[in-house]
C-alpha positions as CSV (number, residue, x, y, z in Angstrom):
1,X,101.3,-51.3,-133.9
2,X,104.3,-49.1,-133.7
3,X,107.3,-51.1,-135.2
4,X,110.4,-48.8,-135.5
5,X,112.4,-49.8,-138.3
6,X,115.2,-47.2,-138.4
7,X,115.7,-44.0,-136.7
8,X,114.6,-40.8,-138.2
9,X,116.7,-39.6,-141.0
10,X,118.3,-42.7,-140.8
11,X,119.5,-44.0,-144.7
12,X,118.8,-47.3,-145.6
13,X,121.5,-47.5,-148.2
14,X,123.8,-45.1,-148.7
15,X,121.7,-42.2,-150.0
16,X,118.3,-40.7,-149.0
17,X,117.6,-41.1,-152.4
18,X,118.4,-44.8,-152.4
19,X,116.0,-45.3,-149.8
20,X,113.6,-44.2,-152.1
21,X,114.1,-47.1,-154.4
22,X,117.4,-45.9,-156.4
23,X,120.2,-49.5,-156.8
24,X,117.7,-51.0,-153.9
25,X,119.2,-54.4,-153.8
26,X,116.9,-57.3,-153.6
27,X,118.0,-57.8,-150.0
28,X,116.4,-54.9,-149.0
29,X,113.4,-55.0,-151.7
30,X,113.0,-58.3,-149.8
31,X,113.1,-56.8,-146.6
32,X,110.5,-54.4,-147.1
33,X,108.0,-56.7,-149.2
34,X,108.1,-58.7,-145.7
35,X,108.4,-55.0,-143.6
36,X,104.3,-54.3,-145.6
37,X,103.3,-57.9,-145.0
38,X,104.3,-57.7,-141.1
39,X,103.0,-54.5,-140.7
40,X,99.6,-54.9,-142.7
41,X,99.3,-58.7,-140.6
42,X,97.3,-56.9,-137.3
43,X,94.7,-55.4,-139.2
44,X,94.1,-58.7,-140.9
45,X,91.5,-59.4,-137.7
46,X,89.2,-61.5,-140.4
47,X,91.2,-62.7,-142.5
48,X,92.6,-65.1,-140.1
49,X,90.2,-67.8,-139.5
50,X,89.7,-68.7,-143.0
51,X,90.5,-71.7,-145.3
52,X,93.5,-70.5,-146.9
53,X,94.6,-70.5,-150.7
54,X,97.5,-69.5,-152.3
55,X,96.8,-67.0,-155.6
56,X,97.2,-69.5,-158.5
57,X,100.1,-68.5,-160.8
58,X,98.7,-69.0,-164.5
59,X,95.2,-70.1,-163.6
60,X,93.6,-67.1,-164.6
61,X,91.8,-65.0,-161.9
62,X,89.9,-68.3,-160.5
63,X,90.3,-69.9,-157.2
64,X,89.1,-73.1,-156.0
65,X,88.5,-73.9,-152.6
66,X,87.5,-77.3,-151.3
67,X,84.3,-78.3,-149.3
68,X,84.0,-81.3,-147.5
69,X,80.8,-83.5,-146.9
70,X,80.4,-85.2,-143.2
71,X,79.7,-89.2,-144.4
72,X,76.5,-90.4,-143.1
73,X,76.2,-93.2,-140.3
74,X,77.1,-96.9,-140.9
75,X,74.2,-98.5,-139.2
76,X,73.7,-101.5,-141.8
77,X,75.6,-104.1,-140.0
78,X,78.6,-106.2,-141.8
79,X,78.3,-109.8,-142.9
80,X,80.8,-112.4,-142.6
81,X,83.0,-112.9,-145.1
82,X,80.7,-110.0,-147.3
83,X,82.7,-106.8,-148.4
84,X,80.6,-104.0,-147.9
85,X,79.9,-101.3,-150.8
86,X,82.0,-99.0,-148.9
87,X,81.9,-94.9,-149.2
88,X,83.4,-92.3,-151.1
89,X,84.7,-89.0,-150.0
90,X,82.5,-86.1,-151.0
91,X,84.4,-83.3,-151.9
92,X,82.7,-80.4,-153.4
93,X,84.1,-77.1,-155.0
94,X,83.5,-73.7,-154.4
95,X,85.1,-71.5,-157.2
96,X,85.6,-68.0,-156.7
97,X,86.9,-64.7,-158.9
98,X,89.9,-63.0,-157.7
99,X,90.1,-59.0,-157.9
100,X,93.0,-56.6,-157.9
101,X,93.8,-53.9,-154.8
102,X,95.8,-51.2,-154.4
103,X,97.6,-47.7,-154.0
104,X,100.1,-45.9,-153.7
105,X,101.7,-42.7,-152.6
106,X,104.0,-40.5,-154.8
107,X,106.7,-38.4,-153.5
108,X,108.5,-35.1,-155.3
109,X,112.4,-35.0,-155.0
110,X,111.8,-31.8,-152.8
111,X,110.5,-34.1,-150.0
112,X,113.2,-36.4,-150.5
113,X,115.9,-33.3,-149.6
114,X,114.1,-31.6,-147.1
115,X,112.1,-34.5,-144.8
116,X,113.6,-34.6,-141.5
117,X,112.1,-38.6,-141.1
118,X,112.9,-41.5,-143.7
119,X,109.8,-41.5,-145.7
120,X,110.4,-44.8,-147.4
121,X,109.7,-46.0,-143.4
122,X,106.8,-43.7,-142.8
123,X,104.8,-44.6,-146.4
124,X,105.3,-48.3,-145.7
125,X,103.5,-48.3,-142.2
126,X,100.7,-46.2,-143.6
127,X,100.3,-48.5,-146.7
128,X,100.9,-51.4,-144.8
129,X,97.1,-50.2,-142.0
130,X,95.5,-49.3,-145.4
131,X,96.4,-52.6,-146.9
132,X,95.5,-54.5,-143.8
133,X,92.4,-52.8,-143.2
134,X,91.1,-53.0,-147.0
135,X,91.9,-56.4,-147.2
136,X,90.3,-57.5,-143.9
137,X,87.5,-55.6,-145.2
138,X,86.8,-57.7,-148.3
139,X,86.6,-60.9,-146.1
140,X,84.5,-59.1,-143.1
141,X,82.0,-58.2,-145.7
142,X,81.8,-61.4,-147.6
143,X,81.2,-63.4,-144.2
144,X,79.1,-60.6,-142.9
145,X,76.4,-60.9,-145.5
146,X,75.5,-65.1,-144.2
147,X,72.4,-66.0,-144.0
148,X,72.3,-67.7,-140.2
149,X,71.5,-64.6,-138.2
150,X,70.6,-64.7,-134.5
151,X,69.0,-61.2,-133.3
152,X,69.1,-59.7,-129.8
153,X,65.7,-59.5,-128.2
154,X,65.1,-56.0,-126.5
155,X,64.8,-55.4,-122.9
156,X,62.2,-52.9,-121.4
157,X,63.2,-53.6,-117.3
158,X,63.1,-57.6,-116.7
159,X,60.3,-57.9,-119.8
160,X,62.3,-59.6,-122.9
161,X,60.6,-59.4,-126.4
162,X,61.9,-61.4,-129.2
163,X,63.1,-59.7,-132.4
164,X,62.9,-61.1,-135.9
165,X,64.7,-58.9,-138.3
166,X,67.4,-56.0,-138.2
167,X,64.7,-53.0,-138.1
168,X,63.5,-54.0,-134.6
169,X,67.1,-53.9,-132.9
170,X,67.1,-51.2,-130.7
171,X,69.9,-49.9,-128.1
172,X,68.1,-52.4,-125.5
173,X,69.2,-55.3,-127.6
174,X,72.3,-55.7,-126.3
175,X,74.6,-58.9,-126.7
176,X,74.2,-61.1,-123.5
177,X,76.0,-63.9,-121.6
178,X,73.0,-66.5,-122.8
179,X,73.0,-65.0,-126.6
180,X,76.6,-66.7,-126.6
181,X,75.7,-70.0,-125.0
182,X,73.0,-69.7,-127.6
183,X,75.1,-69.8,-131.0
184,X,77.7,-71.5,-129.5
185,X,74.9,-74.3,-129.2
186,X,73.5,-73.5,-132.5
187,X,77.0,-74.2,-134.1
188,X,77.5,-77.6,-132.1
189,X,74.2,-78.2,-133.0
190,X,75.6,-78.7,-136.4
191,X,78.5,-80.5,-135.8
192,X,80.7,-77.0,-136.7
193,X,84.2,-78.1,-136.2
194,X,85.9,-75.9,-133.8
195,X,89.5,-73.4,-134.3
196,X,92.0,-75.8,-131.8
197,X,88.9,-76.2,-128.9
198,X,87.0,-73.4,-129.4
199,X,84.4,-71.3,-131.4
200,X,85.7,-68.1,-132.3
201,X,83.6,-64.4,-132.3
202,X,84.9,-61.1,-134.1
203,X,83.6,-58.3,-132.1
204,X,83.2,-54.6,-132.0
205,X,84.8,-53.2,-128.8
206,X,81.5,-51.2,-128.1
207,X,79.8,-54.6,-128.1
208,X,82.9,-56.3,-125.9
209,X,82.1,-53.3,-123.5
210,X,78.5,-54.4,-123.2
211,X,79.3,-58.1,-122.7
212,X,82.0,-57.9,-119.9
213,X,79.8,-55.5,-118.4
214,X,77.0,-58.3,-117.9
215,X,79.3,-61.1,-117.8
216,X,81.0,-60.1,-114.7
217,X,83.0,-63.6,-113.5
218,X,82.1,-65.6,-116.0
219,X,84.5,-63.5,-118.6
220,X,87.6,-65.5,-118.7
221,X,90.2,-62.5,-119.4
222,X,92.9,-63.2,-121.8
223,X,95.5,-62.6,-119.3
224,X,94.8,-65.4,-117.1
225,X,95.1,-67.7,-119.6
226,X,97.6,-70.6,-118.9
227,X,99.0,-70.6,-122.5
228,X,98.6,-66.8,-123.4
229,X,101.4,-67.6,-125.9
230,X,99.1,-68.6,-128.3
231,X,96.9,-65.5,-128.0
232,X,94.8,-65.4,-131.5
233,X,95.4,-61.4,-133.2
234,X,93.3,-59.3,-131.2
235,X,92.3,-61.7,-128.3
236,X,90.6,-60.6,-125.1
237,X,89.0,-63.1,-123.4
238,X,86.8,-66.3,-123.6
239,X,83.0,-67.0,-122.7
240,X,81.1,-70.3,-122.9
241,X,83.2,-72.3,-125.2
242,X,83.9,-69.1,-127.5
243,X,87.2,-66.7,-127.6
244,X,87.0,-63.6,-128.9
245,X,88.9,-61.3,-130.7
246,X,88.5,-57.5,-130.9
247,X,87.9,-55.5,-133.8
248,X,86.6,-52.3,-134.4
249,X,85.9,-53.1,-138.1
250,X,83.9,-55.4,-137.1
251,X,80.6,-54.6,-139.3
252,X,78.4,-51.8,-138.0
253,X,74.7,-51.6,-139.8
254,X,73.6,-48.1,-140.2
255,X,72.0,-46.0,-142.9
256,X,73.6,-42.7,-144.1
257,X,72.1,-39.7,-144.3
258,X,69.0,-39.4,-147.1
259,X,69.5,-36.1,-147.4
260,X,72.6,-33.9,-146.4
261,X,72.9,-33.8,-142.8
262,X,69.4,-35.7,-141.9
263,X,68.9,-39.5,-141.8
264,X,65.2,-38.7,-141.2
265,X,62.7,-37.3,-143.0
266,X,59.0,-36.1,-142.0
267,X,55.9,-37.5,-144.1
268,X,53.9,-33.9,-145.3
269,X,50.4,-35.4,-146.4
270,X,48.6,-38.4,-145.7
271,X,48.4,-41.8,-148.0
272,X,45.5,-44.0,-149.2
273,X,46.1,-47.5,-148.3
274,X,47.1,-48.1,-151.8
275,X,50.0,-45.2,-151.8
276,X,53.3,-45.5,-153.2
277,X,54.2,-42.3,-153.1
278,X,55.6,-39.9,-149.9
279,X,55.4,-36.0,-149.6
280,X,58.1,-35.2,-147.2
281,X,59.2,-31.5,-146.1
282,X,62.2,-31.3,-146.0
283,X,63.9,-29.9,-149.3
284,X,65.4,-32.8,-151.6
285,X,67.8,-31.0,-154.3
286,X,68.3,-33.1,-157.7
287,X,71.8,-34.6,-156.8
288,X,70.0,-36.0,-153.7
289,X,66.7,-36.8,-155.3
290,X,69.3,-39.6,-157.6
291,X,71.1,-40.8,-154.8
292,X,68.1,-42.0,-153.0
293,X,67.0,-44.2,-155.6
294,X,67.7,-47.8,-154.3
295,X,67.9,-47.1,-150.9
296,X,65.8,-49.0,-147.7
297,X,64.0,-46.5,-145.9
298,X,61.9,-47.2,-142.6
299,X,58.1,-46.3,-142.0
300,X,56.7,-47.8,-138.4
301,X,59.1,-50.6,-138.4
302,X,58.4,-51.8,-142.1
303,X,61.3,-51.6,-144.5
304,X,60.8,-50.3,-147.8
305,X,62.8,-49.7,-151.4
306,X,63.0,-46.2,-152.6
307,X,62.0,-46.9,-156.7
308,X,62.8,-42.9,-157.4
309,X,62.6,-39.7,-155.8
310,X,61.7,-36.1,-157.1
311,X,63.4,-32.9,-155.8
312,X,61.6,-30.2,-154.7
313,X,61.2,-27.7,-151.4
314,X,59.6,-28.3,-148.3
315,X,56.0,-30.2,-149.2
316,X,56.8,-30.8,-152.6
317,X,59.5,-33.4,-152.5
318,X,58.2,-37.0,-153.2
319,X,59.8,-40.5,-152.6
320,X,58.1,-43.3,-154.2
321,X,58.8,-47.0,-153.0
322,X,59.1,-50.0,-155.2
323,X,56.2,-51.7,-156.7
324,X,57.4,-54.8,-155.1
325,X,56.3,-53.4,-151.3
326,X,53.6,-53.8,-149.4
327,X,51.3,-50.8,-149.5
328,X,52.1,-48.4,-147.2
329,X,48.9,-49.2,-144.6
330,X,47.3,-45.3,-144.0
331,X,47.2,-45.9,-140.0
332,X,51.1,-45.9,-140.1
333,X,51.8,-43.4,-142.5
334,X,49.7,-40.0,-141.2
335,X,51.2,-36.0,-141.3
336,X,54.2,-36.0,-139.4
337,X,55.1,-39.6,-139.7
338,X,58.9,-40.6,-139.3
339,X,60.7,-41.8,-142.6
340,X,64.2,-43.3,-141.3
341,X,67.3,-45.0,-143.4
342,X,66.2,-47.8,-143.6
343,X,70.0,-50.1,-143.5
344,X,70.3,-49.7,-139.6
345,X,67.9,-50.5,-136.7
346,X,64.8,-48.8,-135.4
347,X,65.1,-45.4,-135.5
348,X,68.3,-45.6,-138.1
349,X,69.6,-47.6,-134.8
350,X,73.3,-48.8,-135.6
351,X,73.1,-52.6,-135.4
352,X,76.4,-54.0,-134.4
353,X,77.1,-58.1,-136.4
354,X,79.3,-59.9,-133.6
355,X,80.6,-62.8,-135.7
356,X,80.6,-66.3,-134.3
357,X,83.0,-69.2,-136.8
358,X,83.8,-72.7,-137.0
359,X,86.4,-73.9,-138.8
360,X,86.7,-74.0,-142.5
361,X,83.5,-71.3,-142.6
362,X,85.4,-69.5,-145.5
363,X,88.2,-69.2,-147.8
364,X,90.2,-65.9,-148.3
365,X,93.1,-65.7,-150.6
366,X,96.7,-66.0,-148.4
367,X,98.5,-63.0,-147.8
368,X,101.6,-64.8,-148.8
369,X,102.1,-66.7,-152.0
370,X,101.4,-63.6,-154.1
371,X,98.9,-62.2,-152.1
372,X,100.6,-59.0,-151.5
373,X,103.0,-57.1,-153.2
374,X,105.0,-53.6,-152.3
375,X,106.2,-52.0,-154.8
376,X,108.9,-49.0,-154.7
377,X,109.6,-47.0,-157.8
378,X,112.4,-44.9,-157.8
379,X,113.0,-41.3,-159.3
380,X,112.6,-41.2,-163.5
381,X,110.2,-44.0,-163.9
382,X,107.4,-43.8,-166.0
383,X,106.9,-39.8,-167.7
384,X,109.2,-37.9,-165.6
385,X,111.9,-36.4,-167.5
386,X,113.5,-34.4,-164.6
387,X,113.6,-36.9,-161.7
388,X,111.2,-35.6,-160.1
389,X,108.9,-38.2,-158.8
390,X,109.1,-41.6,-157.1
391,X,106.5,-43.8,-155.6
392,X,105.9,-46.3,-153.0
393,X,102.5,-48.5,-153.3
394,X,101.3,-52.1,-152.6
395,X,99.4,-54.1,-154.7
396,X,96.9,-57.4,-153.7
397,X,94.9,-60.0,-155.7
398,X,91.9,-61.3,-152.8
399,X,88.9,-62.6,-152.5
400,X,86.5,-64.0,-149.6
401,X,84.2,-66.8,-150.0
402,X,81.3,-68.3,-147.6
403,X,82.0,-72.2,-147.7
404,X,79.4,-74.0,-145.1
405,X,76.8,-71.3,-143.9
406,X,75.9,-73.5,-140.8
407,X,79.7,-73.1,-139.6
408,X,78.9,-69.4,-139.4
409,X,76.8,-67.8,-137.3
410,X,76.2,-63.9,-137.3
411,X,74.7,-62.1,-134.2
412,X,73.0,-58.7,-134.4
413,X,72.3,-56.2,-131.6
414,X,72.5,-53.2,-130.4
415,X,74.7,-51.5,-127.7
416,X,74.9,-48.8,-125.3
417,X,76.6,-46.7,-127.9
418,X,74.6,-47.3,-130.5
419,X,73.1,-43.7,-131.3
420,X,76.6,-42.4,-131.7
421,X,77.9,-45.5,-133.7
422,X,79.0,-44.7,-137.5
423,X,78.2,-47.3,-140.5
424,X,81.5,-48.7,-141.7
């Protein structure tokens, strides 16, 4: 979004240094508290299909937000002149813990004398994409992590095989016309109320790219829509019932590197079938040998914990797995033998999560009603003696919660540019 508020070197008031929050009158604090919130609002690609809440003022750090229960059938039937017992509205609470955000950038009064462009402008857009985009990322991880999950199968030709978990998604899985009809149905299924007629799905353009492809006619573009006025943020089309919004933050399932440079590793020695324990050569130094502890790691398709890890060079480093795996069966785990990151697909495969919601899925935290807050300090504040210093930054209480499960549905696959995909 490019929104050009003034000019450059325009003044906002009547000084460069008034821009920069000397005598800013509370018309134009005003003006750029909504400036942040307009400019953060496209990034916000998440955020917008949840239950909203204001921040309570005084409640602590607490929120509530409301679940309601569908009443069951009336099927006894009435009596004359009889008052029936009647119903009550179940209304269930789902309490959450709100947690502060924020940053800010600090600028010298040499910048403020020499900067050809009105930084107050410039610092505000880039606050405003880094508040958006932390913020929508606190919601797309809390509705990513739901436990209804709907997996590509791969394709080898015309020959389909089903897929059960993340490990087995390959970059044949790729999101199809049917998978759509499929969760769609799933979420009807449940009675899943829909967003004004429709289902909606967050997805990563990579995946969009893979879907149209396949789709051909049946892709209702967004353009030849006969009310594109009300176009959600990021809309692009519509398929079976569902319309879809573009995001590339939507949430991309990858394992970093286990070592520096190398998501892979290559099994030295052989293991007994009761082995815990994997030589690997490649050279693990001490700082990596601790940051491998807790990570998934991937032998012949089975996932695995890393308990610890010993540094040491070429034939010499160890990885141990958690007592709480399986033992590592010896006819998958020979010389030579493949250890991957474990978080992504097969192979370290980056696994793309194309979100499909109902209403009322979740609850997120408004970005009004004290969601946000930008905050401009002008020169002398705080421990600067000689004027030296002032600083614009934004500030954000939020939090995300799953409220029905069933009105969520999250679909994983894989996609034709999944072996250059980044985890994000």
């Amino acid at each position: 979004m490019n929104l050009q508020l003034f000019a450059a070197g325009d003044l906002v008031n009547s000084t460069q240094s008034d821009a920069l929050g000397n005598n800013l009158s509370a018309e134009m604090k005003t003006f750029y508290d909504k400036t942040l919130i307009t400019l953060s609002s496209p990034y916000l690609i998440h955020d917008q299909f949840g239950q909203k809440r204001d921040i309570p003022k005084g409640g602590g750090r607490e929120i509530e937000f409301r679940r309601f229960s569908s009443l069951p059938k009336a099927l006894t039937p009435l009596v004359e002149g009889i008052t029936p017992t009647g119903n009550k509205l179940n209304v269930s609470s789902v309490n959450a813990v709100v947690d502060q955000y924020g940053d800010y950038i600090e600028q010298t009064d040499l910048l403020e004398l020499t900067a050809v462009d009105n930084t107050i402008v410039e610092a505000t857009k880039q606050l405003a994409a880094q508040a958006g985009l932390t913020m929508d990322t606190i919601v797309r991880n809390e509705i990513a992590g739901g436990t209804n999950v709907q997996y590509c199968p791969k394709f080898n030709g015309s020959t389909e095989t089903a897929v059960t978990l993340r490990s087995g998604i390959d970059a044949t899985c790729l999101l199809k016309v049917k998978d759509v009809f499929k969760a769609a149905a799933e979420l009807k299924a449940m009675n899943a109320p829909k967003i004004d007629g429709y289902y909606v799905g967050v997805i990563h353009p990579y995946v969009a790219y893979d879907l149209m492809q396949e789709a051909g006619n049946q892709w209702l573009d967004v353009q030849k829509y006969t009310t594109p006025e009300n176009m959600l943020t990021g809309e692009i089309g519509s398929l079976g019932g569902v319309r879809f919004v573009e995001s590339t933050e939507a949430k991309i399932f990858k394992g970093a590197d286990l070592i520096n440079g190398l998501d892979r590793l290559t099994m030295a020695a052989a293991l007994s079938s009761a082995g815990k324990t994997i030589t690997v050569n490649e050279t693990v130094t001490e700082i990596e040998a601790g940051a491998l502890s807790g990570r998934k790691i991937l032998i012949e398709g089975i996932t695995y914990t890393v308990k610890s890890a010993a540094a040491g060079t070429g034939g010499t480093a160890t990885v141990t797995v958690s007592d709480g795996d399986a033992n590592i069966p010896t006819a998958n785990t020979g010389v030579g033998k493949i250890v991957y990151a474990g978080e992504g697909g097969a192979a370290n495969c980056a696994v793309f999560a194309t979100l499909i919601v109902g209403a009322d899925a979740y609850g997120v935290t408004s970005v009004n009603g004290g969601g946000i807050e930008h905050i401009v300090k002008q020169k002398g504040y705080g421990n600067d003696p000689l004027n030296q210093r002032s600083s614009i930054g934004w500030k954000s209480l939020k939090v995300a919660k799953r409220l029905v499960e069933e009105y969520l549905l999250r679909i994983e696959s894989g996609s034709t540019f999944s072996s250059t995909a980044k985890a994000n």
